[in-house]
C-alpha positions in Angstrom: 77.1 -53.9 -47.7 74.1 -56.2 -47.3 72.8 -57.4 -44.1 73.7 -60.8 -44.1 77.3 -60.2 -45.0 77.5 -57.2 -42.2 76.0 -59.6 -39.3 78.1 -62.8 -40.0 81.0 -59.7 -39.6 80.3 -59.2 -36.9 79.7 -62.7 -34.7 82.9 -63.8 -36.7 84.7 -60.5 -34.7 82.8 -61.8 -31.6 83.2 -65.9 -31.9 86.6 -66.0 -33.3 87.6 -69.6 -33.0 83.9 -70.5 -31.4 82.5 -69.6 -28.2 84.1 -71.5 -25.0 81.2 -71.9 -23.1 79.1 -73.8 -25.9 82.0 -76.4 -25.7 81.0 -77.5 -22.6 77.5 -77.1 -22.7 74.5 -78.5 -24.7 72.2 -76.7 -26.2 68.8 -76.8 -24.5 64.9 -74.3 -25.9 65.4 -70.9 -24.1 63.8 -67.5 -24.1 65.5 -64.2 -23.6 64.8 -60.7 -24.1 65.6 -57.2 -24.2 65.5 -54.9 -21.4 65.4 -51.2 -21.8 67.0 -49.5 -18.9 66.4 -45.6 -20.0 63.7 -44.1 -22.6 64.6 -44.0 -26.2 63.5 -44.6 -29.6 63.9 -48.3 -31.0 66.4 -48.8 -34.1 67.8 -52.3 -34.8 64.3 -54.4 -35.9 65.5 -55.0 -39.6 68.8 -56.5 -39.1 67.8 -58.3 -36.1 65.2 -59.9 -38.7 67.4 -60.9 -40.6 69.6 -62.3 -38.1 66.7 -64.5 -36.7 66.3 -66.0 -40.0 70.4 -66.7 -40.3 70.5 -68.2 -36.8 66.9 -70.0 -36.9 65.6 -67.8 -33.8 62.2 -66.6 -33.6 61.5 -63.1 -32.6 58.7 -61.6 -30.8 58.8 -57.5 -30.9 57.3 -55.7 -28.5 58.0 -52.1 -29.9 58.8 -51.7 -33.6 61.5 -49.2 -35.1 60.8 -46.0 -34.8 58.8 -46.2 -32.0 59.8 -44.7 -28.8 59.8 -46.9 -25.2 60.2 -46.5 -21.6 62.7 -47.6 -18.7 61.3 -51.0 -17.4 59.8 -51.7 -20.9 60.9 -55.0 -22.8 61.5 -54.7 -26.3 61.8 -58.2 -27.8 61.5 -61.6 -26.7 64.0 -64.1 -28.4 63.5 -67.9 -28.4 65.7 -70.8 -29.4 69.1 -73.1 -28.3 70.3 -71.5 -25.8 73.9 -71.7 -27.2 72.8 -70.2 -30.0 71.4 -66.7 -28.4 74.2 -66.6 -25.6 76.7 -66.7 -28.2 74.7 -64.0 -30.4 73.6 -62.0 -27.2 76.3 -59.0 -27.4 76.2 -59.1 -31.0 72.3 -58.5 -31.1 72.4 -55.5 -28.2 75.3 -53.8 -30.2 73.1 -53.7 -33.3 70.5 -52.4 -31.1 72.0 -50.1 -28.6 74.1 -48.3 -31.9 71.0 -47.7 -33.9 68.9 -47.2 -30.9 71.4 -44.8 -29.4 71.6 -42.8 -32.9 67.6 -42.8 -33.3 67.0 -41.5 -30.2 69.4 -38.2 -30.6 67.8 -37.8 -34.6 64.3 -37.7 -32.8 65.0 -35.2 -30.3 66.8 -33.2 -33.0 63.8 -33.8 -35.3 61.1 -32.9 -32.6 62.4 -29.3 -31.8 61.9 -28.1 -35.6 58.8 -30.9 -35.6 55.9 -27.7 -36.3 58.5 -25.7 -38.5 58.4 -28.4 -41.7 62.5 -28.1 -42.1 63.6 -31.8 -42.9 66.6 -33.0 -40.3 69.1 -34.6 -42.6 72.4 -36.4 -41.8 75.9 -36.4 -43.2 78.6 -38.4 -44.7 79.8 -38.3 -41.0 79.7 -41.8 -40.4 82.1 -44.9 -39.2 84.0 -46.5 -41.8 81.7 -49.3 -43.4 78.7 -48.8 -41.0 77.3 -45.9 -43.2 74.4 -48.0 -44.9 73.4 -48.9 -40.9 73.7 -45.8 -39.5 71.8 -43.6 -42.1 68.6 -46.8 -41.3 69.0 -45.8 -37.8 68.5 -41.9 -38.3 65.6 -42.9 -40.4 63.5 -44.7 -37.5 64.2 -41.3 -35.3 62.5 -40.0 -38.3 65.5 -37.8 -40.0 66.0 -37.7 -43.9 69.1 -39.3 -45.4 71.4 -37.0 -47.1 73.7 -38.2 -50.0 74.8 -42.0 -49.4 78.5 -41.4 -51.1 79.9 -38.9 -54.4 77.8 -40.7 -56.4 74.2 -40.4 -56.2 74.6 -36.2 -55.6 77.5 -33.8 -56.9 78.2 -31.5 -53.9 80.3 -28.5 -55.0 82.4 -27.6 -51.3 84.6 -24.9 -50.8 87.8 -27.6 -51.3 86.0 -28.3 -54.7 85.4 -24.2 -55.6 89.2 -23.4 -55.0 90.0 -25.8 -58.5 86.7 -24.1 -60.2 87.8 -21.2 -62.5 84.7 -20.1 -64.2 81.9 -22.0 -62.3 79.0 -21.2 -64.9 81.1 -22.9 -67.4 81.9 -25.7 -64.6 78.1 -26.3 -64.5 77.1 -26.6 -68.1 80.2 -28.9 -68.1 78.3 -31.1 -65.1 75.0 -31.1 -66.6 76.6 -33.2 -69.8 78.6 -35.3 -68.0 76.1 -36.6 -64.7 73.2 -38.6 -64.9 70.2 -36.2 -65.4 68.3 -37.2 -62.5 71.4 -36.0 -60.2 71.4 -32.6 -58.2 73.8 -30.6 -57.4 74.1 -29.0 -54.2 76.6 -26.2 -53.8 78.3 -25.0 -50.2 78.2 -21.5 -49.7 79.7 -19.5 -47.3 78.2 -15.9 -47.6 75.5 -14.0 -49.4 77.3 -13.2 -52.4 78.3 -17.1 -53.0 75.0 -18.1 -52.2 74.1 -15.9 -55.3 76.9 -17.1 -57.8 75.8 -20.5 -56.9 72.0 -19.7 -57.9 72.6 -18.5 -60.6 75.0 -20.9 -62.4 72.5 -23.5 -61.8 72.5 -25.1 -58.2 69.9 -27.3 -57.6 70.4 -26.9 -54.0 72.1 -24.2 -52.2 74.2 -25.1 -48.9 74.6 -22.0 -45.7 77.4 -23.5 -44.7 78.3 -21.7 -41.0 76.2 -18.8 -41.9 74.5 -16.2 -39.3 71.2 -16.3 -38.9 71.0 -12.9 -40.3 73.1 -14.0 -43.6 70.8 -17.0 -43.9 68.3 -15.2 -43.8 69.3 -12.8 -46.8 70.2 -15.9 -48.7 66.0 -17.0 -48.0 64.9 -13.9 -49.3 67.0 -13.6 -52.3 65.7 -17.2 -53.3 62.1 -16.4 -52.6 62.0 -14.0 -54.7 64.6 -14.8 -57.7 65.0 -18.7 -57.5 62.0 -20.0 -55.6 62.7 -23.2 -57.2 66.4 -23.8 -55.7 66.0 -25.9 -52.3 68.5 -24.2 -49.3 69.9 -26.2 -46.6 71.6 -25.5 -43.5 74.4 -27.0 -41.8 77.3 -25.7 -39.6 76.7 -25.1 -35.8 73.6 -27.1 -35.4 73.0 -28.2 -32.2 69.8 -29.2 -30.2 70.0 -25.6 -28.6 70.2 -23.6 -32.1 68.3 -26.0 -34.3 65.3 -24.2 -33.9 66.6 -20.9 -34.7 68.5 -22.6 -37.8 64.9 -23.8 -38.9 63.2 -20.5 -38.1 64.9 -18.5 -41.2 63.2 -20.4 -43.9 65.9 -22.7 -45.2 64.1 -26.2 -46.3 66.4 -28.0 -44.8 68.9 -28.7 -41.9 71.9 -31.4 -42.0 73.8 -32.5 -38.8 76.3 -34.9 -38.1 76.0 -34.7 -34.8 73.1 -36.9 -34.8 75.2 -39.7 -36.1 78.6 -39.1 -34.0 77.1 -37.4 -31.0 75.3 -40.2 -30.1 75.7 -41.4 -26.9 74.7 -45.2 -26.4 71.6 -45.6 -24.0 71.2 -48.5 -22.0 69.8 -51.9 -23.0 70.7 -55.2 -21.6 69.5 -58.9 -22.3 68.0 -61.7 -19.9 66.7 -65.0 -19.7 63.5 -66.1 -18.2 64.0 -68.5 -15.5 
C-alpha cells in the first residue's frame, strides 16, 4: 500500500466527519513535539515525512530511524496551524509508538546474536494490511525482512509437503515454472527432512522447532555436503534462547515475536507554550 494512501487511512478513521474542536477554533502558527517517556529505538521518520508534505507541516528531527533515545529526550519538533497538528496528533504518535514499539524489541533481539553474524529476520506474522509498515519498522531495529507475501519466495511448509508425492520431481517442476531469480526455502522438521530437502534442491533449508542438538546435525551435514544451501531457524525463539539458536551455525534466525510481541513504549506529544 503506499504511504500516502495508508496515512489519509488513517486520519479519515480518526476525523470521521471532521474534528469538533477545529469548528470552533481558528487556526493560529504552533510548535509541538514528541516526548519520549521510556528508552527505545526510533521507527516512524519516513511516513511522518510524508505526512508533513501531505498536511504542509514542517518537521525538525531530533533522532533519526534507527537510532535509539532516552526517557526525557524529544524526538521531533512539529510546526504549523495549530488545527492542523491537533487534529493529526494521535495519528502521528500511533505511527510512531507502533513502529517504535516493534523496532525497539527487533533491536534487543538483534543485539544478543549481534557478535555471532546470524541475520534476525521476521515473518509473515503481521496485522492485516500493516505488513509493508511493520517489516520498515523491524528494519530501523536493524532486523532483515523475510519474504513480503507467496510471491517473491516459494516456501515449501509441512501443510505444503503433505500434497507433495515425489518432492525431487516437485522441484524440477518449480524450477520451470518460478521466476529464476526466486528461492526456495523448504521447512524441515528433523534431520532426515532436512536431508531430502538438500538434496532435491532447496535453496534454503528451514529447522523448524528443532533441538539444538538436531540443528546442529542439520549444520554439519550442510557444511560438509551442501555448503552452498543457506539454514534458518525458527520455532521457540525468544530473547532468552536466541543466542543459543544462533550459536549452532544456522545463517539465519526468523521470529515473529518481534512483530506481535511488541509491546508499545511510551511517547506523548506537547506544545510549547
Amino acid at each position: 500500500m503506499l504511504k500516502e494512501t495508508f496515512l489519509k487511512a488513517m486520519v479519515a478513521e480518526d476525523i470521521g466527519r471532521g474534528d469538533l474542536f477545529s469548528r470552533i477554533t481558528t487556526g493560529k502558527p504552533i510548535r509541538a513535539y514528541i516526548l519520549a517517556k521510556s528508552d527505545g529505538v526510533l521507527a516512524g521518520q519516513e511516513y511522518l515525512d510524508v505526512f508533513a508534505k501531505m498536511y504542509d507541516l514542517s518537521l525538525e528531527w531530533k533522532v533519526s530511524d534507527g537510532c535509539r533515545f532516552e526517557k526525557g529526550e524529544k524526538l521531533l519538533l512539529i510546526s504549523g496551524d495549530s488545527r492542523t497538528i491537533l487534529s493529526l496528533e494521535r495519528s502521528m504518535l500511533d505511527i510512531v509508538l507502533h513502529a517504535s514499539s516493534i523496532a525497539t524489541l527487533t533491536a534487543a533481539y538483534a543485539d544478543a546474536i549481534k557478535e555471532t553474524g546470524v541475520k534476525l529476520l521476521d515473518t509473515r506474522k503481521t496485522r492485516p494490511l500493516l505488513r509493508e509498515f511493520e517489516k520498515y519498522a523491524v528494519r530501523c531495529g536493524g532486523g532483515i525482512n523475510h519474504r513480503m507475501g507467496l510471491d517473491d519466495c516459494l516456501m515449501l511448509k509441512d501443510t505444503h509437503l503433505q500434497t507433495i508425492d515425489d518432492l525431487e520431481a516437485f522441484m524440477q517442476e518449480v524450477r520451470q515454472k518460478i521466476p529464476f531469480t526466486s528461492k526456495v526455502e523448504i521447512e524441515c522438521e528433523s534431520l532426515e527432512m532436512a536431508k531430502k530437502a538438500m538434496q532435491a534442491g532447496a535453496d534454503i533449508v528451514m529447522c523448524d522447532n528443532m533441538s539444538l542438538v538436531e540443528t546442529q546435525k542439520v549444520v554439519a551435514y550442510r557444511n560438509e555436503n551442501y555448503p552452498h544451501i543457506l539454514l534458518e531457524a525458527s520455532g521457540n525463539v525468544t530473547l532468552n534462547t536466541i543466542r543459543e539458536i544462533a550459536r549452532t551455525g544456522v545463517d539465519a534466525i526468523s521470529s515473529g515475536a518481534i512483530i506481535h510481541q511488541a509491546n508499545w513504549i511510551d511517547l506523548s506529544m506537547k506544545v510549547e507554550g
